[in-house]
N, C-alpha and C positions, 0 to 999 in steps of 0.2 A: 686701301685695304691692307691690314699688316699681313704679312707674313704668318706661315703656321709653324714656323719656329720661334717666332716672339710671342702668338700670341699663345701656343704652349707653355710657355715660359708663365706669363701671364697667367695662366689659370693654376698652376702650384701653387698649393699651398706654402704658407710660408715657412713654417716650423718643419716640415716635411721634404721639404726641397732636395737633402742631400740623399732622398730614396728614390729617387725615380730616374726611371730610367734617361740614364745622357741625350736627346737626342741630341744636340748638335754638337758635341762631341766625336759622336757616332759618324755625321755627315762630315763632318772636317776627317776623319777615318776613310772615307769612300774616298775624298779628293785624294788623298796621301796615297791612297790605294792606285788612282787613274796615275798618278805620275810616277810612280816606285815601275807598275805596269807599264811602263813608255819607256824609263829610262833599264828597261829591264833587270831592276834591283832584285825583281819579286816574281814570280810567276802564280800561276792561277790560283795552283791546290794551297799555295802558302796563303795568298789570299783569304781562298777561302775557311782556311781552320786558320788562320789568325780571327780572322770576324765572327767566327762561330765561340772562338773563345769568349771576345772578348763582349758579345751578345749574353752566351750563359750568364759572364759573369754581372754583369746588368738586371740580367733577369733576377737570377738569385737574388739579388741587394733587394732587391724589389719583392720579392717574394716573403723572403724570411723577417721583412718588416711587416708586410701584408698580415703573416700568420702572428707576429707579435700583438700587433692591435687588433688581432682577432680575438684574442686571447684577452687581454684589457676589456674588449669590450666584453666579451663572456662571463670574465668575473665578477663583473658590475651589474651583469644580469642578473646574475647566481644571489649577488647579494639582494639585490629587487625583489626576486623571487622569493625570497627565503621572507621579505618583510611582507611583499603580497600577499601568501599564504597563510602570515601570521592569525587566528581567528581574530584577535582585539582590535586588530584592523577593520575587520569590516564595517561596524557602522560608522566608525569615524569617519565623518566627510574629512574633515580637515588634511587628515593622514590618506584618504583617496585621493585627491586633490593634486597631494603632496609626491606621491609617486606617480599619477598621471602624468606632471612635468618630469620627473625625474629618467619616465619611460622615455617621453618627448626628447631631451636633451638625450641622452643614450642614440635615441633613434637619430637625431643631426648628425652624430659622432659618425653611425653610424653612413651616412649621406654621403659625409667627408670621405668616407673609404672608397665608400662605392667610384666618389669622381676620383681617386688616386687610381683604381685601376682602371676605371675609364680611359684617363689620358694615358695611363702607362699603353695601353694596349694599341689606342690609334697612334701614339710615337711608334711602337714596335712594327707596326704595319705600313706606315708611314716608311720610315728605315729600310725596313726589308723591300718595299716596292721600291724604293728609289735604286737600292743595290741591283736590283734586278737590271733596271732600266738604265743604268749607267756600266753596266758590264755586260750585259746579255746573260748571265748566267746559271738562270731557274734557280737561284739559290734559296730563294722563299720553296720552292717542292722540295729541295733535299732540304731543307731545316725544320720545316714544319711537321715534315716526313716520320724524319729520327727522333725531334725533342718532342711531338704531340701524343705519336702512338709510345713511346716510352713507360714501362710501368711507374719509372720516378719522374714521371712530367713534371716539371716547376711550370713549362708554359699553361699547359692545362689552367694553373693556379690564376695567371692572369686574363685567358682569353672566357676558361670557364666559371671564373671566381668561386671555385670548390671550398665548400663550407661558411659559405657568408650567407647563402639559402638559410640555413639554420639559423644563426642569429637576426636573418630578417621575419624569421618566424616566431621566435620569440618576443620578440618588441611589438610586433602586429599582434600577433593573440593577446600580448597582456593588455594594451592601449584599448581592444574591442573590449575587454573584459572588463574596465574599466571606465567603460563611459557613464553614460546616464540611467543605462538599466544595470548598474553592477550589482553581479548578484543573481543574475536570475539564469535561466538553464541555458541560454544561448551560449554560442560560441564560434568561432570564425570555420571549424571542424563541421559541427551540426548544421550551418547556415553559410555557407558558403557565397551564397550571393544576398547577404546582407553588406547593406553601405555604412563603411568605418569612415564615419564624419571626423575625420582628423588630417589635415595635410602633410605632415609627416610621414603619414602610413601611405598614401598617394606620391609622395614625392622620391619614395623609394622603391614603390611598384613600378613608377618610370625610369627609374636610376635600374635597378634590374632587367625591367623589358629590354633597355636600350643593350645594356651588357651582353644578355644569354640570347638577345635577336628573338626572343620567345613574344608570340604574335597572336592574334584572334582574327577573327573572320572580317572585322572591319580595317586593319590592317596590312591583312592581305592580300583582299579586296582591291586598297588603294595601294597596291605596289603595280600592280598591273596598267594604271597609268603612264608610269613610269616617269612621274611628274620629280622630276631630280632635284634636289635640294644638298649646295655644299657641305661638305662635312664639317661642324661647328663639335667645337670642343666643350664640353658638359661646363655648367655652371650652378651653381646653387642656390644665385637667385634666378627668379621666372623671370625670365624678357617678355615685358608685352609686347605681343606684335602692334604692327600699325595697320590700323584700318581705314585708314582715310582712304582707299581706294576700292574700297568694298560694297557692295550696293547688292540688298537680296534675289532680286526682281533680275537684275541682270547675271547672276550665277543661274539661277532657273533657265532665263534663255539661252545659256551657254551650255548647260546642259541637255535641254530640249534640241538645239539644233544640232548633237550629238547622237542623241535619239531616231532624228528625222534623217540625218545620214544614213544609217544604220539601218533603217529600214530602209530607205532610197536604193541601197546597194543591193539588198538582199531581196526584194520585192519580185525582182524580175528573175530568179533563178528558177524558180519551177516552169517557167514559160518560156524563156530565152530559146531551145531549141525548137518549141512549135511557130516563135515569131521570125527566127529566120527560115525555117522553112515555108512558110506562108509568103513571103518576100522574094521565093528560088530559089534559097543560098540552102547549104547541108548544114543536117544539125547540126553538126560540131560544131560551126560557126559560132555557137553559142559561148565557146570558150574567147572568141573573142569578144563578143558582145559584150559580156559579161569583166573582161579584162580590159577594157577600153576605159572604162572610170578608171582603173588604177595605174592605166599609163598616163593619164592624166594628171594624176594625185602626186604622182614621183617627182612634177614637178609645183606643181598647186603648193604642197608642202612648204618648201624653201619660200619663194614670194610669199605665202599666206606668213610663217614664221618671222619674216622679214620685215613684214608691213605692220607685225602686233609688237614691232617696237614703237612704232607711232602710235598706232589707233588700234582700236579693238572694235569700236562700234563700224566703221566705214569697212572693214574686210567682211564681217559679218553681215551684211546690207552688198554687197556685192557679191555673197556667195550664194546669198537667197535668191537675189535677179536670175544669176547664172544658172541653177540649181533649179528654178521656175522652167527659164528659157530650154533648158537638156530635158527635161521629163516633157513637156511640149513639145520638142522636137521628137523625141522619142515616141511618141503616141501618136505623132502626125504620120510617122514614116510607113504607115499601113497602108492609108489612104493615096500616100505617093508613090505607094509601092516601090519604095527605094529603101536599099541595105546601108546604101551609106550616109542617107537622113538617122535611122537608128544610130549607126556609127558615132554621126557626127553629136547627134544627144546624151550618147554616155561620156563620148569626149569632156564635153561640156558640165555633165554632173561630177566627171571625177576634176574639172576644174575649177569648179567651185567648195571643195572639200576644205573646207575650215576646220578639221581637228587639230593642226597646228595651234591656233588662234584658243581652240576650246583649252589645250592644255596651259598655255602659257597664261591664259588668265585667272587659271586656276594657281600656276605655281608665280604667278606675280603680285594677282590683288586681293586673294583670298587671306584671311589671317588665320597665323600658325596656328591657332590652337582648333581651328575648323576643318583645316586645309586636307585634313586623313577624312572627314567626312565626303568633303568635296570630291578629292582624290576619287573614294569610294562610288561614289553618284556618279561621276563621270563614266566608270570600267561600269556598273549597274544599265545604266543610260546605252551604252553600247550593246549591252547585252541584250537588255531588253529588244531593243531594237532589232538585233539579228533574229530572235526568236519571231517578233511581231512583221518581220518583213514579208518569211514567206507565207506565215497563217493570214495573212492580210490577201495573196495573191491568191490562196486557196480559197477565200468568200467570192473572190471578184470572177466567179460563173455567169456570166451573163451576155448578153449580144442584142445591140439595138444600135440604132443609129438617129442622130440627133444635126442638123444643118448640116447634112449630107457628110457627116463625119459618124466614123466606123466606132462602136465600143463594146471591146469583147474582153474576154480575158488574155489576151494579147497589149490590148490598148491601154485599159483599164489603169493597172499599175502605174502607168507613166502623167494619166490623166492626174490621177488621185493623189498620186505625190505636187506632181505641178500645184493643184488646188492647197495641199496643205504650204508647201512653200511658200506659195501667195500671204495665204493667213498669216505665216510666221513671220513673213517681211511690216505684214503691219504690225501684227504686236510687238516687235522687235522695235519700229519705229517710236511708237509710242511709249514704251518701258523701259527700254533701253537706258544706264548712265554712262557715259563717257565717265574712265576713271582719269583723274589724273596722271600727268607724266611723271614719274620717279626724279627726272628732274626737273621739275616742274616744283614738287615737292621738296625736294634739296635746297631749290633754289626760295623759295617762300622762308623754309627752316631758317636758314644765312641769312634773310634779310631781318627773320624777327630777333638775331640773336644780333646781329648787327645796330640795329636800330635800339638795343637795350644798350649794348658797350661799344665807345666809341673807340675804346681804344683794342679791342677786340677788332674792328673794322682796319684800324690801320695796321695791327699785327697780321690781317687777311691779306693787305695789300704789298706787306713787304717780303721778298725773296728768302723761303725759308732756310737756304744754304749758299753763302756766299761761293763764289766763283769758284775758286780753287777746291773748294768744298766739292761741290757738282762736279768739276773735274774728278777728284779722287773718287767718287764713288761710281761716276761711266766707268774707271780703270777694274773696278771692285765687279761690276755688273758684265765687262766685257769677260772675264775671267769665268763667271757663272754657265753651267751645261747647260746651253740651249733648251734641251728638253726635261727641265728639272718642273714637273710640274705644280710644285708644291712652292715654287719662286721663293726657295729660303738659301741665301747667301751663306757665306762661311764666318760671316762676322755682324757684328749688331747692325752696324752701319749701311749695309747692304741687304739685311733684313728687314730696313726699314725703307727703303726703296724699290722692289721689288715690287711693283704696284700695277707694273705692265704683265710681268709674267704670271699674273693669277686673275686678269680680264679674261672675258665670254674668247674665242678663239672665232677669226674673223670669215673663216672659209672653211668646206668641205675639207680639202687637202691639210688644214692646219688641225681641225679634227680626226682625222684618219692617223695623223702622226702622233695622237696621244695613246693612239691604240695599243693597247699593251697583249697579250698573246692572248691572256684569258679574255680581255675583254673580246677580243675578233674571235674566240670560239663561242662566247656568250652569240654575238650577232649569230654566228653561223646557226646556234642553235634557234633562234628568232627565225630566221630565213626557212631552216626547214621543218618546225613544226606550220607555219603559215603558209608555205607550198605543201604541205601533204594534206592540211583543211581544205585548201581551195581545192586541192583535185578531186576530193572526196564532195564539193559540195558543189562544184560546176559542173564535173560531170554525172553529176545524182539522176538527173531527169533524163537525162542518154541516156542512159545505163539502165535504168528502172523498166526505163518504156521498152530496152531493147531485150532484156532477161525476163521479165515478169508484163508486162502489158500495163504499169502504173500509170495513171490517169496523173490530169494535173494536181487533183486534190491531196492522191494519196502521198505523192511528192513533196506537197509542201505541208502536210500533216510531221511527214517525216525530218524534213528540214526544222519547222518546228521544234518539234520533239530535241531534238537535238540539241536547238538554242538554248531550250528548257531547263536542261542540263549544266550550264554554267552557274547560277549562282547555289544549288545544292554540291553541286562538286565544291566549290571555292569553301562553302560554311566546313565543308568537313575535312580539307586538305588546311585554311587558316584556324579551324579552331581544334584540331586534335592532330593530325597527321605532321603539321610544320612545328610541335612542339614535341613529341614523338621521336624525329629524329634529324639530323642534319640538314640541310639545304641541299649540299651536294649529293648527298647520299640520294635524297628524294630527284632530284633532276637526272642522276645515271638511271633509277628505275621508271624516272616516266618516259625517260629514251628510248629502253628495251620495249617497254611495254605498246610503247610507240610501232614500235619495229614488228613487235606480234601484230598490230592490229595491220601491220603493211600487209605482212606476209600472209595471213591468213586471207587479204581482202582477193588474192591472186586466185582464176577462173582455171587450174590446172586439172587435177584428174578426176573428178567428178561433176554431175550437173552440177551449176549454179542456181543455189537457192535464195530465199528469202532471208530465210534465219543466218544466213553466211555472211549476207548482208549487211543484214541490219545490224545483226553481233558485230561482226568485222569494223564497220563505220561505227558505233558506238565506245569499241574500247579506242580505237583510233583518236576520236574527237574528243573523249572525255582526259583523257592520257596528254595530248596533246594540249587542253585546257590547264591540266596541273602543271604542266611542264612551262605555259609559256608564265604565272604566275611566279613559279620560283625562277625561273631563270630572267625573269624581269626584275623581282630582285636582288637578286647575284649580280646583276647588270649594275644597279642603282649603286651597289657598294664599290664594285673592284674599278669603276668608270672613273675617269679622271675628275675633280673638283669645278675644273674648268671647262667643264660640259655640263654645269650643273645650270649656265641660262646663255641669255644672248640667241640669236638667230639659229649657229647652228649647235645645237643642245643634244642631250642624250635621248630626250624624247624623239627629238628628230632625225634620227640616229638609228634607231630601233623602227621609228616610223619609215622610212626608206627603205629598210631591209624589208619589213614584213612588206613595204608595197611594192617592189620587186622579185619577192617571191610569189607573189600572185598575179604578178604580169608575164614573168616567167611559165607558173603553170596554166595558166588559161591561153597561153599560146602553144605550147606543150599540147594540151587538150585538140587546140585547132588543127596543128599539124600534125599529128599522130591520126587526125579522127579526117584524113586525107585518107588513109588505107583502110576505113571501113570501118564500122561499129564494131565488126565482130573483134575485133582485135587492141579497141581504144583501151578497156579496162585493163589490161595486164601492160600495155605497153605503157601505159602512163604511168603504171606504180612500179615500175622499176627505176626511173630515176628518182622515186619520195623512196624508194630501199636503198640506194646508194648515198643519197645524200644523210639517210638517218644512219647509216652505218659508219660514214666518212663524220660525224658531228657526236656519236659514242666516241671511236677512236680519239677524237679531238680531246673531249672531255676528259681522258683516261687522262692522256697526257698533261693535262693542265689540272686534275682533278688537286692536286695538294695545296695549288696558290689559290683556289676557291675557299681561303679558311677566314 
């Protein structure tokens, strides 16, 4: 893999080269910086307003060429326009034709801009991250700070590409105007969701989304996967993805047993407290019940993540047996009247949890141009699922008994999923394609390119740097900062070797150390919107039957209702609210809002009502929905490169926090609900209000390298 300072290089254009920003320049700057700081030449503040200078002046160069060719291309519109409008134009095909390309090439020009400040902008964030992390110095919060809110922002120019909106608007309206019904009353204004059959006009609507981070509800959707993908530097032409790993039938069952999770998990929440108490145990119990899958999963995770670098179809097929065997165990433990047969069946479900395996075969063998739908279906497939789990336990009313075995709405749940799991192991069997290994693939690629040139073969076989050579550049590689994540050297030579420091990261520990400050507040905020859900949805059925006398049904009406609620929130936080305003902006106000719904859920100076309730759990759950959306993608951005696959991944990452904040609060729940009902509900939401107060605070602090 090269380097992201060659293959920067790489994507400059060629006539344009002496506008963009230095980065390696800039990086050979930081090292000068780490030794001048050693041999105490320099000290801090000099540091830092020398680099702030010398960034301005980067910027500017970048800038004030930006506004030049903004200008070129606006004159050339003006003159288009001026022939557009001409009337002796109109029925001339010849002459529509003629300015139809002429829009067309305008619009490339304009393409060509777009990726100038594309790359200028991931160098600039590139730079400033590395400054960070090779000094410790939050110099990205004081820079971003002064140059962004600034009335004379240059940065604005490049991160917001102000006034390039306009000339993307003029090229698109005239090219719609222009097609095959030119002439007639449409307009991209009057009809807004008509389709302008032109790729041009497509290929700068993605050149823009990408830029202003400007997203829609499918989008959105799929950021909450958190299916990570390296940050690739824009190109102008389309890269086909490769599909030879992709199989319809088998993305279905990867989603399906996504679904069957999700429900699996959530099924038993409105009963968990009457089935241990049926057993002798106290309802609180239920918080373990109920947490026992996800001390499982904390480690199911890693091993599942682990073994989808082999196989996909065999994890899969073992998670369904397991997943069979714990819902079975689980429904037997009536009949044995034993607490820790139950135990030992959610143990068991939460170790068969293959959403590791569901994500990586989404972000391995799906193809790009699908993979946002995929994404999408995945977070859908979940959702569904939590919603259908417990409307599913609220039909299962019933009580009979069949070869001396018990089936009630206790049992029921654990029956019904065992049964479905069974099913899905067979059709899994039968539908299923093993995709190929990547090298597997690699390796087939090499032999057909080998098998065409022979002398291509023996150039494979000989040593591409003699001795001395490999020598000098270990000396070149020993000299590079350990924790340079972006594994770009200070010279060509070692740019181009640098091949280790930009592989998957082999261990927990080796990922923890890429942890940059925002990223561990991003987790923090993961961790505690997913402990203040779980308190709010484990102990629902406690709590209900203990303030109001809520039967099981009206518990998982309400749990329902709830789940319901996820994809109408997502359509209107991805299609109007995340274009609206900032990312960050919107993740401080789902925090707060968070925080209301704590405080209000707290049983102080009046009776505990209904409507306190239900109000309180819904702005809670819905708030906490937006929240984990944007801060999942806040996550996928500021997260190192090198967490983008491999075992331990960014998904896997965010998955471990959210499943230790719910093993967390469902024992929380247990041991709290030692001192009585009367007292579970307020004493368990005081640690979901210090922990969202301590993950605001957090935010505050890191709020400026969130840009």
């Amino acid at each position: 893999m090269v380097a992201f300072g060659k293959k920067l290089k790489e994507r400059q254009i060629q006539e344009w080269q002496g506008y963009y920003i230095n980065y390696k320049l800039m990086k050979k700057r930081v090292k000068q910086y780490a030794q001048q700081i050693e041999s105490r030449s320099l000290d801090r503040r000099q540091v830092l307003k020398d680099f702030s200078r010398m960034l301005d002046s980067q910027i500017e160069k970048t800038v004030l060429f930006l506004l030049e060719q903004q200008g070129l291309l606006a004159g050339r519109l003006a003159k288009l326009g001026e022939e557009h409008n001409s009337p002796e134009n109109q029925p001339d095909i010849a002459k529509i034709s003629q300015l139809r390309e002429s829009y067309r090439e305008a619009g490339l020009d304009l393409l060509k801009l777009l990726y100038f400040v594309e790359i200028n902008a991931i160098g600039l964030r590139k730079i400033l991250k590395k400054f960070d992390k090779r000094f410790g110095y939050h110099f990205t919060d004081y820079y971003v700070k002064t140059r962004a809110n600034h009335p004379y922002s240059q940065l604005q120019q490049v991160f917001k590409h102000v006034g390039i909106g306009a000339v993307v608007g003029a090229i698109t309206r005239n090219l719609g105007d222009l097609q095959e019904r030119q002439g007639s009353y449409l307009s991209i204004y009057d009809q807004p969701s008509l389709a302008l059959q032109d790729p041009v006009i497509d290929s700068l609507k993605c050149a823009v989304d990408r830029l202003s981070h400007s997203t829609n509800f499918l989008s959105y959707l799929a950021q909450h996967a958190l299916i990570m993908h390296e940050e690739m530097l824009p190109s102008p032409v389309e890269e086909q993805a490769d599909d030879k790993r992709y199989h319809f039938n088998s993305l279905i069952l990867n989603l399906a047993n996504t679904f069957l999770y999700m429900v699996n998990t959530y099924i038993i929440v409105p009963t968990a407290d009457d089935y241990s108490t049926s057993l002798g145990a106290a309802a609180t119990v239920c918080g373990i019940v109920i947490g026992a899958m996800a001390v499982a999963q904390v480690f199911s995770s890693v091993y599942f993540s682990a073994w989808s670098n082999k196989s996909y179809f065999r994890p899969l097929v073992f998670s369904s047996i397991v997943l069979f065997l714990g819902n079975a165990l689980y429904a037997l433990a009536y009949d044995f009247n034993s607490i820790w047969i139950l135990l030992i069946g959610r143990l068991f479900c939460g170790l068969g949890s293959a959403r590791a395996v569901n994500r990586r075969y989404i972000s391995d063998c799906v193809p790009l141009k699908i993979r946002m739908q995929a994404s999408a279906g995945f977070v859908s497939a979940s959702a569904l699922g939590m919603a259908c789990g417990p409307a599913l336990a609220g039909l299962l009313q019933t009580k009979f008994k069949l070869f001396n075995l018990t089936f009630n709405q206790d049992t029921l749940p654990g029956w019904v999923m065992a049964i479905a799991w069974l099913l899905y192991l067979v059709w899994l069997w039968i539908a299923f394609k093993e995709p190929a290994l990547e090298e597997d693939l690699v390796e087939e690629e090499a032999k057909a390119e080998t098998t065409q040139n022979d002398t291509m073969e023996k150039g494979l076989k000989q040593p591409l740097l003699l001795t001395s050579e490999r020598d000098e550049i270990s000396v070149v590689e020993k000299e590079q900062d350990d924790e340079d994540d972006d594994g770009d050297g200070d010279c060509d030579v070692s740019e181009e070797s640098a091949e280790d420091s930009r592989k998957p990261v082999n261990s927990i520990g080796a990922a923890y150390r890429l942890l940059t400050p925002s990223v561990k507040v991003q987790l923090l905020i993961y961790f505690m919107l997913k402990y203040a859900m779980e308190i709010l949805l484990s102990e629902s059925s406690v709590v209900t039957t203990y303030y109001f006398g809520w039967s099981t049904s009206s518990v998982a009406i309400f749990l329902a209702c709830l789940g319901l609620t996820v994809l109408p929130v997502n359509i209107v936080v991805g299609s109007y609210i995340s274009n609206m305003f900032q990312e960050r902006q919107i993740l401080l106000a789902s925090e707060i809002v968070v925080l209301i719904g704590i405080v209000f859920s707290f049983n102080l100076f009046v009776p505990y009502s209904v409507p306190q309730y239900v109000v309180s759990g819904l702005i809670m759950f819905v708030s906490a929905e937006v929240l984990e959306g944007v801060n999942l993608s806040l996550l996928s951005r500021v997260m190192s490169s090198r967490l983008s696959r491999g075992t331990y991944n960014g998904g896997l990452l965010s998955t471990e926090a959210g499943t230790l904040a719910r093993v967390v609060a469902d024992a929380t729940i247990t041991l709290i609900g030692l001192m009585g009902e009367r007292t579970l509900l307020n004493l368990t939401l005081i640690p979901s209000l210090l922990i969202c107060v301590g993950s605001i605070i957090a935010t505050c602090c890191t709020y400026n390298t969130l840009y």
